[in-house]
C-alpha positions as CSV (number, residue, x, y, z in Angstrom):
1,X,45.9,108.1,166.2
2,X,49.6,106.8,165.8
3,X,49.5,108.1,169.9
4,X,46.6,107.0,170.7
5,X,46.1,102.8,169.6
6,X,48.9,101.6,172.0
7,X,46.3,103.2,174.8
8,X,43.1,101.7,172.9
9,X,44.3,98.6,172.4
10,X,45.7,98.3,176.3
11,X,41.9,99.0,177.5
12,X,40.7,97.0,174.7
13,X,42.2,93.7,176.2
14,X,42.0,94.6,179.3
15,X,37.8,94.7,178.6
16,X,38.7,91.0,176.7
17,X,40.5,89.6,179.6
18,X,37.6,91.0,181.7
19,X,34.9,89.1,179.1
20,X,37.2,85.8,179.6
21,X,35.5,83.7,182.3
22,X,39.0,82.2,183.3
23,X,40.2,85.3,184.5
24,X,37.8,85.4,187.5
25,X,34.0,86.9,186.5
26,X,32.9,83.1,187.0
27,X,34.7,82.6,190.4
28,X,33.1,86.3,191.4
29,X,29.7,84.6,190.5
30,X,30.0,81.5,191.8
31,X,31.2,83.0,195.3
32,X,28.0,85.3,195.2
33,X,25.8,82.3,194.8
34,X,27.6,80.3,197.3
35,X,27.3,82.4,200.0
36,X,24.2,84.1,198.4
37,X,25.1,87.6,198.2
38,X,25.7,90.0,195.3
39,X,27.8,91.6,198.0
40,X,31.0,88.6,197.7
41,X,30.4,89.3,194.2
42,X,31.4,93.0,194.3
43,X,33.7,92.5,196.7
44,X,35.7,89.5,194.5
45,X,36.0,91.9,191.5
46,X,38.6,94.7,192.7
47,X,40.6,91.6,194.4
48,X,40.6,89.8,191.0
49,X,41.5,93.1,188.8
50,X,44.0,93.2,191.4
51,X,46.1,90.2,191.2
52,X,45.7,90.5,186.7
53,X,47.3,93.8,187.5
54,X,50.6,92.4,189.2
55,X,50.6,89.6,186.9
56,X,50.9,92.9,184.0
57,X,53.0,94.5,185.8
58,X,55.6,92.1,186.1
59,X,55.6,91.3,182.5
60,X,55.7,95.5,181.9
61,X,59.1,95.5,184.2
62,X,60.6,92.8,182.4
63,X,60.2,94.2,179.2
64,X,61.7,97.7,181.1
65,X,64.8,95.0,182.1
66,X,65.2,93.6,179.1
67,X,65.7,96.7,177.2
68,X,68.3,97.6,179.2
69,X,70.6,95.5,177.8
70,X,68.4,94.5,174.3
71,X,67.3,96.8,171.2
72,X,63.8,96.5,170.4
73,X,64.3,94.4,167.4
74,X,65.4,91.2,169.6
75,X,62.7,91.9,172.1
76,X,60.2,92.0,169.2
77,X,61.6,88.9,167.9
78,X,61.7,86.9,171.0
79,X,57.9,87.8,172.1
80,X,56.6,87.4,169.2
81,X,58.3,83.8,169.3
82,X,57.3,83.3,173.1
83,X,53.6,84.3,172.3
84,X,53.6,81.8,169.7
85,X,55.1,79.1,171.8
86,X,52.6,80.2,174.5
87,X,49.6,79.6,172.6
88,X,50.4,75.8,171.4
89,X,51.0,75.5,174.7
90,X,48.0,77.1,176.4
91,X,45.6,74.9,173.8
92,X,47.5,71.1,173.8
93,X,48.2,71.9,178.0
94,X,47.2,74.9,179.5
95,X,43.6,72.6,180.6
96,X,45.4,70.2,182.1
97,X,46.8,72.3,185.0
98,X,43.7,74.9,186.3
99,X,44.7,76.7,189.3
100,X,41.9,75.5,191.9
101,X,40.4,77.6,194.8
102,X,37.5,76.5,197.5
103,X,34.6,78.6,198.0
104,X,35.7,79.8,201.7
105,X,39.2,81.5,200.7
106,X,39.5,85.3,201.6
107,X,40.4,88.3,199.1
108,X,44.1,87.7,199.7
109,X,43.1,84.2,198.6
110,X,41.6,85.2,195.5
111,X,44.2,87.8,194.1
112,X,46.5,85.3,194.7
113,X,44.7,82.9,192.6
114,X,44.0,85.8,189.9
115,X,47.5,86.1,189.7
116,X,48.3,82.7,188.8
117,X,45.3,82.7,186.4
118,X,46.7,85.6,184.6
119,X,50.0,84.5,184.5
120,X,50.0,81.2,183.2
121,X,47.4,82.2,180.3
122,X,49.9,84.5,179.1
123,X,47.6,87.3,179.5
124,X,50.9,90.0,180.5
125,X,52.7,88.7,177.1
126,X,49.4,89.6,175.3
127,X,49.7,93.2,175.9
128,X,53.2,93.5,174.9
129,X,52.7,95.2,171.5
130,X,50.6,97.8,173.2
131,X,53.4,98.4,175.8
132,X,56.6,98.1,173.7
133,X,55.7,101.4,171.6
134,X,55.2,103.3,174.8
135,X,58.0,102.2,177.4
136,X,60.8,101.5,174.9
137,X,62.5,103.5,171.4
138,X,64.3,101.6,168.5
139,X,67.9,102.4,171.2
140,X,68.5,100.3,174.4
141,X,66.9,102.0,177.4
142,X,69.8,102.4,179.0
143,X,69.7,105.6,176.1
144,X,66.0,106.8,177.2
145,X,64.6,108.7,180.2
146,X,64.4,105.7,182.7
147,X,61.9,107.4,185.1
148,X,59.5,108.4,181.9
149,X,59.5,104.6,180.7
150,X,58.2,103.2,184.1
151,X,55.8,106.1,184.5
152,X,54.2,105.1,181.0
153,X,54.3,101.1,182.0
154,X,53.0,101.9,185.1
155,X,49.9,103.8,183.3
156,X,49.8,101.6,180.9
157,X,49.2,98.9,183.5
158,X,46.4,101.2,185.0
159,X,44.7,101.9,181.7
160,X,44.6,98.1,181.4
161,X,43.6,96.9,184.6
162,X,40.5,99.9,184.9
163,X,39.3,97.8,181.3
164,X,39.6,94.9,182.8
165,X,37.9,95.7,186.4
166,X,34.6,97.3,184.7
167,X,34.3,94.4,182.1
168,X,34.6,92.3,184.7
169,X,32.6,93.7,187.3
170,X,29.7,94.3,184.2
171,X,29.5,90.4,183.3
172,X,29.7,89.1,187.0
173,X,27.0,91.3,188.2
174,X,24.7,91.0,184.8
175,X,25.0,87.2,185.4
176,X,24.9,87.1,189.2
177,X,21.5,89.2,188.6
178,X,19.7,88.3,185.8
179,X,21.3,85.9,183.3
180,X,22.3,83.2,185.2
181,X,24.7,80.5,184.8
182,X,23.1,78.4,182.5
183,X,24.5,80.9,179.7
184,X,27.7,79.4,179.6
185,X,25.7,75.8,178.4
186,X,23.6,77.6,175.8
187,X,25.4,80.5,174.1
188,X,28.8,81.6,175.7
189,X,31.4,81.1,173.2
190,X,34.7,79.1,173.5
191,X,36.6,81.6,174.8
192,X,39.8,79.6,175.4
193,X,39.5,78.8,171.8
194,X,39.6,82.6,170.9
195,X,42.0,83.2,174.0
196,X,44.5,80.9,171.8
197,X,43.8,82.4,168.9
198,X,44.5,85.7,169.9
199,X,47.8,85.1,171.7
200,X,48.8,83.5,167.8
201,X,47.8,86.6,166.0
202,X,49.4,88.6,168.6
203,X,53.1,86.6,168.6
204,X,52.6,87.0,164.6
205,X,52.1,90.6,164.7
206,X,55.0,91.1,166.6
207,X,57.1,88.8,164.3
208,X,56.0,90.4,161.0
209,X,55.5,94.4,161.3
């Protein structure tokens, strides 16, 4: 088990991220219904999962960066704090500046936008306790097999994004299809709200164990 939750808890996010309707299921929907086909809706997901997974993957080779020169202590430490900082953020602001596409852009378009979505949500510094036990030791990195730790970030990014592409492509579908977006009035839940929430417990995690 000790081996086994840093890879649970990377495809458990990723299948939250993919839940979270501002990291593109609802843009994947509303194209479908704006050009009326289920197929801009399965054709939106893979370019959505795509730009979330350089958005991860740029966090993943900072933290590979970072402990070249940093032991894991301080990198703990200073995400934990930047999670935390993130999250006041994300609820007082993070509303205020929405990244904003039109209905016509192409898939470059919308993995571009993905990208920024991810990014300023914080969604790669969310994954960090997942990825710290796998790509760095309690030594500098400088001390541990270089080419091993960006083979595990890079499959650690992989793992992620898969979770996040079939939650994803699951909701936008099942509401494309047969839910509909009147859902999101009646009984979705506030998922920045929990979004915030979880980036808190996440920074405090990494703070206190």
């Amino acid at each position: 088990m000790n081996e086994l939750w840093p890879w649970m808890l990377l495809a458990g996010l990723g299948a939250f991220h993919g839940l979270n309707p501002a990291m593109g299921w609802l843009f994947a929907v509303a194209l479908g219904v704006h050009r009326q086909s289920s197929a801009a809706v399965v054709q939106a997901v893979p370019a959505i999962a795509l730009g979330h997974a350089v958005s991860i993957a740029l966090v993943a080779g900072t933290l590979l960066a970072a402990g070249l020169f940093v032991n894991q202590d301080g990198l703990r430490t200073a995400a934990g704090g930047g999670l935390i900082a993130w999250a006041i953020w994300h609820h007082f602001f993070g509303h205020r500046r929405r990244v904003r596409i039109g209905m016509r852009t192409g898939l470059a378009g919308l993995a571009f936008w993905s990208f920024l979505m991810a990014t300023a949500h914080g969604a790669g510094l969310m994954i960090l306790p997942a990825l710290m036990p796998l790509c760095l030791t309690e030594s500098p990195l400088r001390e541990v097999d270089g080419d091993g730790s960006a083979a595990m970030a890079i499959a650690a990014v992989g793992v992620h994004t898969l979770a996040m592409l079939a939650a994803t492509s699951i909701v936008a579908l099942a509401v494309y299809r047969w839910v509909g977006l009147g859902i999101l009035r009646s009984a979705w839940i506030n998922t920045d709200l929990v979004w915030t929430l979880v980036l808190l417990g996440t920074g405090a995690v990494l703070l206190i164990v």
